[in-house]
C-alpha positions as CSV (number, residue, x, y, z in Angstrom):
1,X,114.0,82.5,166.1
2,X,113.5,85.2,168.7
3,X,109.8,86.4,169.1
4,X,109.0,90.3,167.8
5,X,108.0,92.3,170.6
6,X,104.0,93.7,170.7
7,X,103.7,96.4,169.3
8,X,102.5,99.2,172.0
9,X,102.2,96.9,174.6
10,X,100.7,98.7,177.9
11,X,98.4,100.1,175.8
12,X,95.0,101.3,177.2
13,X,92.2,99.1,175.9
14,X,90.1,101.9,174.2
15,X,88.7,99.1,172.0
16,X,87.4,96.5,174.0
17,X,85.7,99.6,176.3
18,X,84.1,101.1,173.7
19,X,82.7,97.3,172.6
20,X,81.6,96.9,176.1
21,X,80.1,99.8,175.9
22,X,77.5,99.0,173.5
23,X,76.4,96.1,175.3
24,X,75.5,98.0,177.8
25,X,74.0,100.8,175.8
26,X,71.8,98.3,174.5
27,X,71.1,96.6,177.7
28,X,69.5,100.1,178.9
29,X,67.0,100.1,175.8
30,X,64.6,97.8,175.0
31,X,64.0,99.4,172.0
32,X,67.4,99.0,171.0
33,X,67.6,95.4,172.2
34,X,64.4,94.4,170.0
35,X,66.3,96.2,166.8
36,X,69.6,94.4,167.0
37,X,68.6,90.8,168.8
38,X,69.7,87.6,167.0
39,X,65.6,86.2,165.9
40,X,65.4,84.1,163.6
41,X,61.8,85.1,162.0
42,X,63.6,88.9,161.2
43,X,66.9,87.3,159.5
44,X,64.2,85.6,157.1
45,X,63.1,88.7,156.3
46,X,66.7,90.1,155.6
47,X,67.6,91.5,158.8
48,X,71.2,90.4,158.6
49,X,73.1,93.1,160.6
50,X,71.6,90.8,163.6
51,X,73.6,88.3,163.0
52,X,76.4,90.2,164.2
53,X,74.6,93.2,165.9
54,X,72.8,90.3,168.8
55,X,76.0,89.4,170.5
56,X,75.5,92.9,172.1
57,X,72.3,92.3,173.3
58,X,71.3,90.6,176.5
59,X,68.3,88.7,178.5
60,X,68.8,90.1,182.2
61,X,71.4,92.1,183.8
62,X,73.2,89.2,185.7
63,X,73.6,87.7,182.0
64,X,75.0,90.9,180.7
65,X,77.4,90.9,183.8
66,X,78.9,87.4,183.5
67,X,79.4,87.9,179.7
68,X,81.3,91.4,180.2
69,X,83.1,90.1,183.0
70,X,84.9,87.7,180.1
71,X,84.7,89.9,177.6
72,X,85.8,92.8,178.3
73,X,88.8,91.1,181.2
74,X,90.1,89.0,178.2
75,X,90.3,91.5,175.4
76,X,91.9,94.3,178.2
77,X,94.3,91.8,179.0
78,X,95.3,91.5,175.1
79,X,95.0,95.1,174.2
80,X,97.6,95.8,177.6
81,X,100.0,93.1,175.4
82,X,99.8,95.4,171.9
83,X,97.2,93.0,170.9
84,X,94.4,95.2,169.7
85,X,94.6,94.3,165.8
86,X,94.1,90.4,167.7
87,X,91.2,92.0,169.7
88,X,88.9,93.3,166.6
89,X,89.6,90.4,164.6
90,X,88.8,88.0,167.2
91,X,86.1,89.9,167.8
92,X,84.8,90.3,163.9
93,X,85.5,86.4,163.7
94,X,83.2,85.4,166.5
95,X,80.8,87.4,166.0
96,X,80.2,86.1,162.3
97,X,80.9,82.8,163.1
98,X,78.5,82.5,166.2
99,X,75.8,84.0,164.7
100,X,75.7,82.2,161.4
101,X,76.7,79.1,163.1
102,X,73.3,79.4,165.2
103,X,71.4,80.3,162.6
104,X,72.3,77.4,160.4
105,X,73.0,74.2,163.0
106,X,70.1,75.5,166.2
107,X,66.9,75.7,163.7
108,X,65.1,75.5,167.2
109,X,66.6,78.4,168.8
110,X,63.9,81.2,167.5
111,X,66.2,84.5,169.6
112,X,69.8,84.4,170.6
113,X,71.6,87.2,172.7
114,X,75.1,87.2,174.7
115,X,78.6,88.4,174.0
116,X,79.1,84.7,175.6
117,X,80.6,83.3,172.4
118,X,83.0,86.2,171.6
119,X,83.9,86.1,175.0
120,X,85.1,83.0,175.1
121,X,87.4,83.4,171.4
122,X,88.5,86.2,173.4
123,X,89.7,84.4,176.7
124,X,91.0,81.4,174.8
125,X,92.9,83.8,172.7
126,X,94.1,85.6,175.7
127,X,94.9,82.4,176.9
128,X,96.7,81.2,174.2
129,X,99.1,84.0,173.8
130,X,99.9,84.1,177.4
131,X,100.8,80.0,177.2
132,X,102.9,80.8,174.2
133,X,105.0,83.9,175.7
134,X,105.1,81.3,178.8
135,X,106.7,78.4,176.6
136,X,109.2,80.8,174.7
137,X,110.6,82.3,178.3
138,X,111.1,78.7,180.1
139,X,108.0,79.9,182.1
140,X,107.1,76.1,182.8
141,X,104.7,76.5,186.1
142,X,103.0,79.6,184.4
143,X,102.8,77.6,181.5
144,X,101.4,74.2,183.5
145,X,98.7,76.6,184.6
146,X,97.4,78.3,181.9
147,X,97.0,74.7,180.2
148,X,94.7,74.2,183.1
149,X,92.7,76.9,182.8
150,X,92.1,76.2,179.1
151,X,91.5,72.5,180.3
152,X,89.0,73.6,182.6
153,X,87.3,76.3,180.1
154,X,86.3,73.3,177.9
155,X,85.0,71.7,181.0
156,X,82.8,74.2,181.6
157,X,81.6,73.9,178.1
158,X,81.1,70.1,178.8
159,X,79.5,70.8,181.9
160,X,77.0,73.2,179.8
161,X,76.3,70.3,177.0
162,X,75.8,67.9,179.3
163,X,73.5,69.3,181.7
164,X,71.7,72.1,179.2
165,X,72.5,75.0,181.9
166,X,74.7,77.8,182.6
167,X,77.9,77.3,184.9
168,X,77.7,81.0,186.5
169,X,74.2,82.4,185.3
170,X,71.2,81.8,186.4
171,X,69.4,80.8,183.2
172,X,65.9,79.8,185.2
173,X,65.5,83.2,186.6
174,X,66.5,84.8,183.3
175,X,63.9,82.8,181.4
176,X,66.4,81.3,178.6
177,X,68.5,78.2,178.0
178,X,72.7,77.8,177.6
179,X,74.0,77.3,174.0
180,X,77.4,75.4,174.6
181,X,77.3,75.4,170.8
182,X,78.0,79.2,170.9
183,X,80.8,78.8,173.3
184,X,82.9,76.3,170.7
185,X,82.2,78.3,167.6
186,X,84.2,80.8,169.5
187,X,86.5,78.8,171.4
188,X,87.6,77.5,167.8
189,X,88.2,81.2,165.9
190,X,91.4,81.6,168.7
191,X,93.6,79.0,167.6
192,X,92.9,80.0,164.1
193,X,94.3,84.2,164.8
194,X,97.4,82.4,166.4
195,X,98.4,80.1,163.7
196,X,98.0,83.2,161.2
197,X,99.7,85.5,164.1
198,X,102.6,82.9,163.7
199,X,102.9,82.6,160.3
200,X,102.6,86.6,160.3
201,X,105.8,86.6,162.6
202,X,107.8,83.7,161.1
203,X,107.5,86.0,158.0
204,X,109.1,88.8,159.3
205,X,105.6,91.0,158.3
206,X,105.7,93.4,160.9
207,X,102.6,93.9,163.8
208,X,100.5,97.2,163.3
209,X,98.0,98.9,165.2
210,X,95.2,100.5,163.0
211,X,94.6,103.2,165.4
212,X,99.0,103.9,166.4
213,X,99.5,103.5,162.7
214,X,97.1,106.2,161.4
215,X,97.9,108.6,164.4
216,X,101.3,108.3,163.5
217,X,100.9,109.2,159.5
218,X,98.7,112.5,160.6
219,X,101.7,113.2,163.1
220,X,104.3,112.9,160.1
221,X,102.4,114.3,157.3
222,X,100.9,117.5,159.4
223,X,104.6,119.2,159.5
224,X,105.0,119.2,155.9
225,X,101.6,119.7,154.6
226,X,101.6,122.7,156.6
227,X,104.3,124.1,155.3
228,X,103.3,123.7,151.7
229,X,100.0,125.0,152.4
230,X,102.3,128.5,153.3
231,X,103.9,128.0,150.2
232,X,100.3,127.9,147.8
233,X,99.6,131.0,149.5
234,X,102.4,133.2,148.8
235,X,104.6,133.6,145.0
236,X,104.4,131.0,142.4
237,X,108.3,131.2,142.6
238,X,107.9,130.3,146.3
239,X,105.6,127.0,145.8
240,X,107.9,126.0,143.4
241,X,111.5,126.3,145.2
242,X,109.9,125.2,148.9
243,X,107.7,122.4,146.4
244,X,111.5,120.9,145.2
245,X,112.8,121.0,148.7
246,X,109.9,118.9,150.6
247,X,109.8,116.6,148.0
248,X,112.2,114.5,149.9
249,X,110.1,115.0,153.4
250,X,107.0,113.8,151.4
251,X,108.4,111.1,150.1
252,X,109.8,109.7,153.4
253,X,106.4,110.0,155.0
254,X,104.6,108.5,152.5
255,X,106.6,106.0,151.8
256,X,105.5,102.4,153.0
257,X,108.3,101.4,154.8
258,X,107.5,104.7,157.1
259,X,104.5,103.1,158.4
260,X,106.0,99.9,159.3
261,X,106.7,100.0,163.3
């Protein structure tokens, strides 16, 4: 079976800039921070939003740094591919799975904060798909290495378990401890996305991009809706004979096999 291409693939990665955006947004106010961090005394009180809301909050700039560097390299590099649906549901994923997996399995950690645990779904998935695209082209020494660096991704995670610190940040200085536990809720969402992405494929459903998908239905329905819009304003005799001859137009852009790309 040969692979469908990515839909829109050089595409600029609005998505993952404007989620990097916020990180930093909140890094810049505390105020901000101490509203949407991951503490465990506020989700007792109902506070859930911060169980998705304190991934985007951080405990020094050098741990904001690391985490973006991840974050927003591996979700580029799968919104450049025509990956963004991939990108926000990875994203989503992680985010809920992280945050209730800490709340529920680390009853000692009383405040969690990084984009750590998203940005390691998001670099395995990256990961992943570029191994995959490797295997299908006969890519073997692409392929070799990017088994590697997924081999050596879970060593760093092993390295983090092991000795209860950071590989690149420099926890003591920052004032707060690794969560390796964080890292493998996320690494475990990407292989889940590509096993759906392949059954998506292998059923011939078609790849669409939320945001190229509704730009394109304004693009297609603005020529016509115009036009009857002319047609309300002048005779009834008008609406009706211009009404009969669109019909066709209107049906073909809102049909649903118009949307599919």
């Amino acid at each position: 079976m040969r692979a469908q291409p990515h839909h829109a693939a050089g595409a600029r990665p609005w998505a993952i800039l404007l989620l990097s955006l916020g990180a930093v947004i909140a890094q810049a106010s505390p105020a901000l921070t101490g509203w949407a961090s991951l503490r465990r005394a506020d989700l007792a009180d109902g506070q859930l939003w911060r169980l998705v809301s304190g991934h985007w909050t951080h405990w020094s700039a050098d741990h904001l740094a690391w985490d973006l560097l991840v974050f927003a390299g591996a979700g580029a590099i799968l919104e450049r591919r025509g990956r963004r649906r991939l990108v926000l549901a990875c994203t989503g994923l992680a985010a809920m799975s992280v945050g209730v997996g800490v709340w529920l399995l680390e009853p000692g950690i009383g405040e969690y904060r990084g984009l750590s645990g998203i940005g390691t779904a998001l670099f395995t998935l990256a990961t992943l798909d570029l191994l995959r695209d490797s295997l299908r082209s006969g890519h073997r020494e692409q392929a070799v290495l990017l088994a590697a660096v997924l081999a050596a991704s879970l060593g760093k995670v092993g390295f983090e378990a092991g000795t209860g610190r950071a590989l690149f940040v420099d926890t003591d200085a920052a004032g707060f401890v690794s969560l390796p536990l964080a890292h493998l809720l996320g690494g475990a969402v990407a292989p889940l996305l590509m096993l759906a992405d392949r059954r998506r494929a292998a059923a011939g459903v078609p790849y669409l991009d939320p945001i190229a998908t509704s730009r394109e239905r304004v693009r297609k329905n603005s020529v016509p809706s115009a036009i009857a819009g002319v047609a309300m304003a002048t005779s009834p005799r008008l609406l009706t004979a211009t009404s009969s001859k669109l019909a066709p137009a209107f049906t073909t852009c809102t049909s649903p096999s118009s949307l599919v790309k």
